[in-house]
Backbone as a printed PyTorch tensor [residue, N CA C, xyz], in Angstrom:
tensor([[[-36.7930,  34.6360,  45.1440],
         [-36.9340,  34.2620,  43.7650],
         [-35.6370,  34.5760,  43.0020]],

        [[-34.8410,  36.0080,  43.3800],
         [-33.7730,  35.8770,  42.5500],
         [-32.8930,  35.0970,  42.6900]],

        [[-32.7990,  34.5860,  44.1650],
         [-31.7020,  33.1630,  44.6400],
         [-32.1100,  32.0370,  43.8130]],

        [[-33.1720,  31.6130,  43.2920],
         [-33.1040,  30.4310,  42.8590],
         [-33.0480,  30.5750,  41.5200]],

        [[-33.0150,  32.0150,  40.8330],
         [-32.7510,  31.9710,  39.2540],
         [-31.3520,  31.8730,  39.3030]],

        [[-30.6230,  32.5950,  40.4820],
         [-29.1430,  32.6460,  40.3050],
         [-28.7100,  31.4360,  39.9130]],

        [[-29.1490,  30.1130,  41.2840],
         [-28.7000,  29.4100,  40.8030],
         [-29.0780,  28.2970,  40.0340]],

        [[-29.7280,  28.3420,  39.4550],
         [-30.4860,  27.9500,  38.3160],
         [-29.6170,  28.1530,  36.9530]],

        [[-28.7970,  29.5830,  36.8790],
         [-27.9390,  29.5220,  35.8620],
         [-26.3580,  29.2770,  35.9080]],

        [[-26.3460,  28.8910,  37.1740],
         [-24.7940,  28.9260,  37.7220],
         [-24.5360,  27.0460,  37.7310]],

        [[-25.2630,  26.2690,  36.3050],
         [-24.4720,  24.6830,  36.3640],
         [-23.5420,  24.7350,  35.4490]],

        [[-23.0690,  23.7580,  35.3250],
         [-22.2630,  23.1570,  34.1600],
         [-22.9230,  22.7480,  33.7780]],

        [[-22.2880,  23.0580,  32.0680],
         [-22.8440,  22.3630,  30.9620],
         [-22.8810,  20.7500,  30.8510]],

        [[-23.4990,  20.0210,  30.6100],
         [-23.5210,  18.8580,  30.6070],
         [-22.8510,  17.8330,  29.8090]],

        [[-22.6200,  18.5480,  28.6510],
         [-21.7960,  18.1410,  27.4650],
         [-20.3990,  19.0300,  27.5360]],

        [[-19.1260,  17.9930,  28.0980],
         [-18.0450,  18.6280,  28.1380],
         [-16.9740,  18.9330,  26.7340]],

        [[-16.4420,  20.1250,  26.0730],
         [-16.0060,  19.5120,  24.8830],
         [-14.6380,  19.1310,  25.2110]],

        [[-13.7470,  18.8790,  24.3760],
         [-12.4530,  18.4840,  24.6290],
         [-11.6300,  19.4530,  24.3200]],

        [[-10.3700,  19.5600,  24.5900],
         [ -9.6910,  20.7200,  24.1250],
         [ -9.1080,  20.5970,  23.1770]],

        [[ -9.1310,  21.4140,  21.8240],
         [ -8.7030,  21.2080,  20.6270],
         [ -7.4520,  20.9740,  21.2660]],

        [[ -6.8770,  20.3250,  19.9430],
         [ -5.1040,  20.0300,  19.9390],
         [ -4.7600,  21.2910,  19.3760]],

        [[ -3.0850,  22.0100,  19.5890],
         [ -2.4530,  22.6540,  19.0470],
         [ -1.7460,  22.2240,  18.0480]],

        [[ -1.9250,  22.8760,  16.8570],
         [ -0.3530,  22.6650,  16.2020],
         [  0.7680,  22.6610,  16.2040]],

        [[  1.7250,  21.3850,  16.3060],
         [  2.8370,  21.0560,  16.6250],
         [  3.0160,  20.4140,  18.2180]],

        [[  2.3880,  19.8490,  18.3300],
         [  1.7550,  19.7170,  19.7280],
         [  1.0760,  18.3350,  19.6190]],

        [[  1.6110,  17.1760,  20.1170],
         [  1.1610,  16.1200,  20.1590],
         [  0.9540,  15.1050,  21.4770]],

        [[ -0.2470,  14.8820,  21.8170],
         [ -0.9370,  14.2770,  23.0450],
         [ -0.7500,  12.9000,  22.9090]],

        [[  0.2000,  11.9390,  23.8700],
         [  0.2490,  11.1720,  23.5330],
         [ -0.7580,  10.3950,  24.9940]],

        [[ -1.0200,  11.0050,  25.6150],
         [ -1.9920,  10.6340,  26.7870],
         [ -3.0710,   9.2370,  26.1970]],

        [[ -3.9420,   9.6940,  25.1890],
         [ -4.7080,   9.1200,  24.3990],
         [ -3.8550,   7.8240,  24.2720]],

        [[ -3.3710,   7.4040,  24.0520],
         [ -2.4270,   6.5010,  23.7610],
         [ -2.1860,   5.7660,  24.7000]],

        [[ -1.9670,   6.0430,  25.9480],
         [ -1.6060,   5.7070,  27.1660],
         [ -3.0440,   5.5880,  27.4880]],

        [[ -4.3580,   5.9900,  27.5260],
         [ -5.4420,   5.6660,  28.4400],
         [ -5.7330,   4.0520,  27.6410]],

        [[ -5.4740,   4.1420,  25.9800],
         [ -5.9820,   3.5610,  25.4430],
         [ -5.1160,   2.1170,  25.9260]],

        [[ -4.1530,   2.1720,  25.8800],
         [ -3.1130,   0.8520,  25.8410],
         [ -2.8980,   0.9030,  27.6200]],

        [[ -3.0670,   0.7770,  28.3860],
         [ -3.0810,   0.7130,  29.9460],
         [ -2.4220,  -0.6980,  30.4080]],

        [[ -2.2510,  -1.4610,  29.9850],
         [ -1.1660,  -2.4530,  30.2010],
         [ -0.6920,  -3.2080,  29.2220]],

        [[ -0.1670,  -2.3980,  28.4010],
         [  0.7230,  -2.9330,  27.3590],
         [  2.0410,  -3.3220,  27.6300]],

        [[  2.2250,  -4.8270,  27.0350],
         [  3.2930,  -5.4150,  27.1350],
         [  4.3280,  -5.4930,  25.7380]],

        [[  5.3600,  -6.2800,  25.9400],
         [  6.4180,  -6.7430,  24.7560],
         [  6.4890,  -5.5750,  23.7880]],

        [[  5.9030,  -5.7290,  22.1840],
         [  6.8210,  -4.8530,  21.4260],
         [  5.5050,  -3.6720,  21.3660]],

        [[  4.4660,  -4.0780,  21.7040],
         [  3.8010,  -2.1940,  22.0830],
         [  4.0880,  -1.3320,  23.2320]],

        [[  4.7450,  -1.9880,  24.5490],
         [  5.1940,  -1.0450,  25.1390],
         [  6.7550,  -0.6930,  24.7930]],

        [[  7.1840,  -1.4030,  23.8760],
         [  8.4720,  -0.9570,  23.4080],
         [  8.2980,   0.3410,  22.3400]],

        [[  7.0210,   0.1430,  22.1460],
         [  6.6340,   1.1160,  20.5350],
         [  6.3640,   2.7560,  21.3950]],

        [[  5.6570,   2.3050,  22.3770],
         [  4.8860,   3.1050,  22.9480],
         [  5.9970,   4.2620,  23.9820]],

        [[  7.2310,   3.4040,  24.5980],
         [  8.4880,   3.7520,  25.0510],
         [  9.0980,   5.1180,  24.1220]],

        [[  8.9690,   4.2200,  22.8010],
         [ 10.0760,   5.0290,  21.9050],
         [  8.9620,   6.2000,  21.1870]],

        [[  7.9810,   6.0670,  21.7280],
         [  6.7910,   7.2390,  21.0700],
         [  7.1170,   8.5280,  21.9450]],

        [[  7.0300,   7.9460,  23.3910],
         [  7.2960,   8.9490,  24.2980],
         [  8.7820,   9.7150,  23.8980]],

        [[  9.7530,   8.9100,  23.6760],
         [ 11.2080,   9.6860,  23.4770],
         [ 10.9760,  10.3330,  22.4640]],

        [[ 10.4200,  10.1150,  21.4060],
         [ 10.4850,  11.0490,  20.1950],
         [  9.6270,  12.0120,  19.8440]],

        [[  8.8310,  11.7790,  20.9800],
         [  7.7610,  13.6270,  21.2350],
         [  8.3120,  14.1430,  22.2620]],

        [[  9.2270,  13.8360,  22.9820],
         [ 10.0770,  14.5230,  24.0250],
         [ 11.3040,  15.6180,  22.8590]],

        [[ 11.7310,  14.6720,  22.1340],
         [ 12.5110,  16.0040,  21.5580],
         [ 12.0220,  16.0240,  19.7350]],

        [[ 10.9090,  15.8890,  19.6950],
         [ 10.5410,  16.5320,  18.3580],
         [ 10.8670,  15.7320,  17.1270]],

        [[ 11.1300,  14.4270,  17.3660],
         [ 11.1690,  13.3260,  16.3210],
         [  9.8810,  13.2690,  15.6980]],

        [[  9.1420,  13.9710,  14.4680],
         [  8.0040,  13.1580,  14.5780],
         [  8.1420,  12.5430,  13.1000]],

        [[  9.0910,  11.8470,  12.9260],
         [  9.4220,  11.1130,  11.8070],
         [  9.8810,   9.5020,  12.1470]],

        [[ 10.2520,   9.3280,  13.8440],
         [ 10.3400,   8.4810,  14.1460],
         [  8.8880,   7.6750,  14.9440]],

        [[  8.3960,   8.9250,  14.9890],
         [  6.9910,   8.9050,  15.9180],
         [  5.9710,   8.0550,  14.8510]],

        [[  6.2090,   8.4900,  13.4720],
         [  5.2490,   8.0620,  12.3630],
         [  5.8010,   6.5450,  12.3920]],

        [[  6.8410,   6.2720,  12.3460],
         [  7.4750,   5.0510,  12.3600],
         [  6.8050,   4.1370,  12.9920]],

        [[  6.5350,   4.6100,  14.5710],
         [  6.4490,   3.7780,  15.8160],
         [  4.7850,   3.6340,  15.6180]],

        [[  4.0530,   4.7670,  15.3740],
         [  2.5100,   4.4180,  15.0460],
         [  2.1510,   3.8760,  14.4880]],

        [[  3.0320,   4.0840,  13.2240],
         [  2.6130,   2.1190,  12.3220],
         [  3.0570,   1.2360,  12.4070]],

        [[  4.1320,   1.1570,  13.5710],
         [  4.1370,  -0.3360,  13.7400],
         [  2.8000,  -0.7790,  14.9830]],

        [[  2.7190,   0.1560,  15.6050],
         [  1.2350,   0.1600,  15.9220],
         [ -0.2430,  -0.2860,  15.6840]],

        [[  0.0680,   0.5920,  14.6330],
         [ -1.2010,   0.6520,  13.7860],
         [ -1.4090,  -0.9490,  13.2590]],

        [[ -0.3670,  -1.8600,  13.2410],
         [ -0.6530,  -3.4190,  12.2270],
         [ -0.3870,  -3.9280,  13.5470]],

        [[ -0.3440,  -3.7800,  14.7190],
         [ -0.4260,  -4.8070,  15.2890],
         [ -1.8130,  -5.7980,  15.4920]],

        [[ -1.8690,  -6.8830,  15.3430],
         [ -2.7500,  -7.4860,  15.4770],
         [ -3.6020,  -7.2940,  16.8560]],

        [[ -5.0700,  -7.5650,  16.6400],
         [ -5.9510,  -7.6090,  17.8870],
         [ -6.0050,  -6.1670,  18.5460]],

        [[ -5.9570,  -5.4260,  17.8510],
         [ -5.9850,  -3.7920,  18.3190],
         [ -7.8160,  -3.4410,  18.7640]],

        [[ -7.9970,  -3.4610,  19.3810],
         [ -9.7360,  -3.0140,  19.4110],
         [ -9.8240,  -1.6620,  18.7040]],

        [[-11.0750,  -1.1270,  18.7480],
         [-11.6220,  -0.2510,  17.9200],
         [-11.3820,   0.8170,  18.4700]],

        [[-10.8990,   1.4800,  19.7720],
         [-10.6990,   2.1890,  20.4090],
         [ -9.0110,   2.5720,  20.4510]],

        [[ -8.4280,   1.5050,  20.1050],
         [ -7.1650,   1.5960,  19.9200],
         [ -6.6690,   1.9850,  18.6600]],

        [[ -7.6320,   1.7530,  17.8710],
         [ -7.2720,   2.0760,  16.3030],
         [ -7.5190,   3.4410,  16.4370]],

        [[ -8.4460,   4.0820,  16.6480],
         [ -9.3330,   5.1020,  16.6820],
         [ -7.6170,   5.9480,  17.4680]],

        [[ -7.0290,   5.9390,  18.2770],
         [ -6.4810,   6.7640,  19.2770],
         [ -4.8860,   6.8960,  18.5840]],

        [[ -4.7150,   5.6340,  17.9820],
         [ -3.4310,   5.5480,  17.4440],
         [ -3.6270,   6.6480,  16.0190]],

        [[ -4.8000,   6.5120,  15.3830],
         [ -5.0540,   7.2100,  13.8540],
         [ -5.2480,   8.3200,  14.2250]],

        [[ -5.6940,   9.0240,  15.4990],
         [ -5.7590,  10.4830,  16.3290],
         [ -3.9560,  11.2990,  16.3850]],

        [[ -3.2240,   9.9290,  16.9100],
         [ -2.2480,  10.7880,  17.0270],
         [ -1.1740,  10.9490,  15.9010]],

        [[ -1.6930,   9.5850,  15.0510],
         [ -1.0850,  10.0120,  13.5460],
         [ -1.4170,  11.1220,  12.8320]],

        [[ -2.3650,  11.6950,  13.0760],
         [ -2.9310,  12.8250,  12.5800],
         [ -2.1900,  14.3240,  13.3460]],

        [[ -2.3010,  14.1340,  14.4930],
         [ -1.8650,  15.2650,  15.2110],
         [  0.1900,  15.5310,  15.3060]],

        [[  0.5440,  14.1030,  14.7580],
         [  1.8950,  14.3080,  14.1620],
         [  2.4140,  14.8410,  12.7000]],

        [[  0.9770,  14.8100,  12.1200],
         [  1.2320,  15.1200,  10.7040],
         [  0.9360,  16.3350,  11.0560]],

        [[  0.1380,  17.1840,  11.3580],
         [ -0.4820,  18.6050,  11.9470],
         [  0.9920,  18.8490,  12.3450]],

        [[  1.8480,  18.7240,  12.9370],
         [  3.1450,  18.4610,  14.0520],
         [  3.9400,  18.9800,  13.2090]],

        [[  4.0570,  17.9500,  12.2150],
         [  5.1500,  18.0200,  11.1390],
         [  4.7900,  19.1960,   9.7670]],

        [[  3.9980,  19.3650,   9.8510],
         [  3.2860,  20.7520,   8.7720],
         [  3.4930,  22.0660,  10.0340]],

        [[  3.4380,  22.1820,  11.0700],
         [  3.2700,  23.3480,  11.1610],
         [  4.8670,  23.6450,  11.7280]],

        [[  6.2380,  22.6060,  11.8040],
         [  7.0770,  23.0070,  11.6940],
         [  7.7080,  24.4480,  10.8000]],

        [[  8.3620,  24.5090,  11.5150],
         [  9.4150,  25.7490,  11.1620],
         [ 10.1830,  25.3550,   9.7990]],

        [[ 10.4970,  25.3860,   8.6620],
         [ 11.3990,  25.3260,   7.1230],
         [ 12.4910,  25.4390,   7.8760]],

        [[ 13.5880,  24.2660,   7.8360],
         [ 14.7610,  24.6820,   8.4630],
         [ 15.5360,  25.7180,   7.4330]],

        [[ 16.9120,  26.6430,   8.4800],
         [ 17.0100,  27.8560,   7.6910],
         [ 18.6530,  27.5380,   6.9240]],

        [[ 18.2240,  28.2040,   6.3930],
         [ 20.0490,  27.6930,   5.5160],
         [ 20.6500,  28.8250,   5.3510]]])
């Protein structure tokens, strides 16, 4: 009987949560599951998204998400992922460092 309470409490939860984002810290994965064969000027957008979370552009990053963001024929899932990481660049850009003078 105690073997089968053991494992009785030893599942996974069924409902997985996600892992919060960090501040200053931007996932562009989401982006990439969402757009999976993107061509012409969204994988050009999507190119220059990657370079500018590689070294901490996120002023060019805001740039590239709205040209994103208006592209036509975006599904609802794409809107949803692009407005995720606009968010987590603004989080990005607030929890920067005050440059020092």
């Amino acid at each position: 009987m105690a073997g089968t309470l053991a494992l009785v409490g030893c599942g996974k939860s069924s409902k997985e949560t996600a892992p919060k984002s960090q501040p200053g810290v931007v996932d562009l994965g989401v982006l990439q599951t969402a757009f999976p064969d993107a061509t012409g000027d969204t994988k050009a957008s999507l190119d220059k998204l990657r370079f500018s979370a590689r070294y901490g552009q996120f002023e060019a990053e805001l740039v590239e998400l709205d040209k994103l963001s208006s592209t036509p024929n975006l599904t609802e899932p794409q809107k949803k992922a692009v407005n995720d990481v606009i968010e987590q660049v603004k989080a990005a850009l607030q929890a920067r460092p005050a440059p020092s003078q």
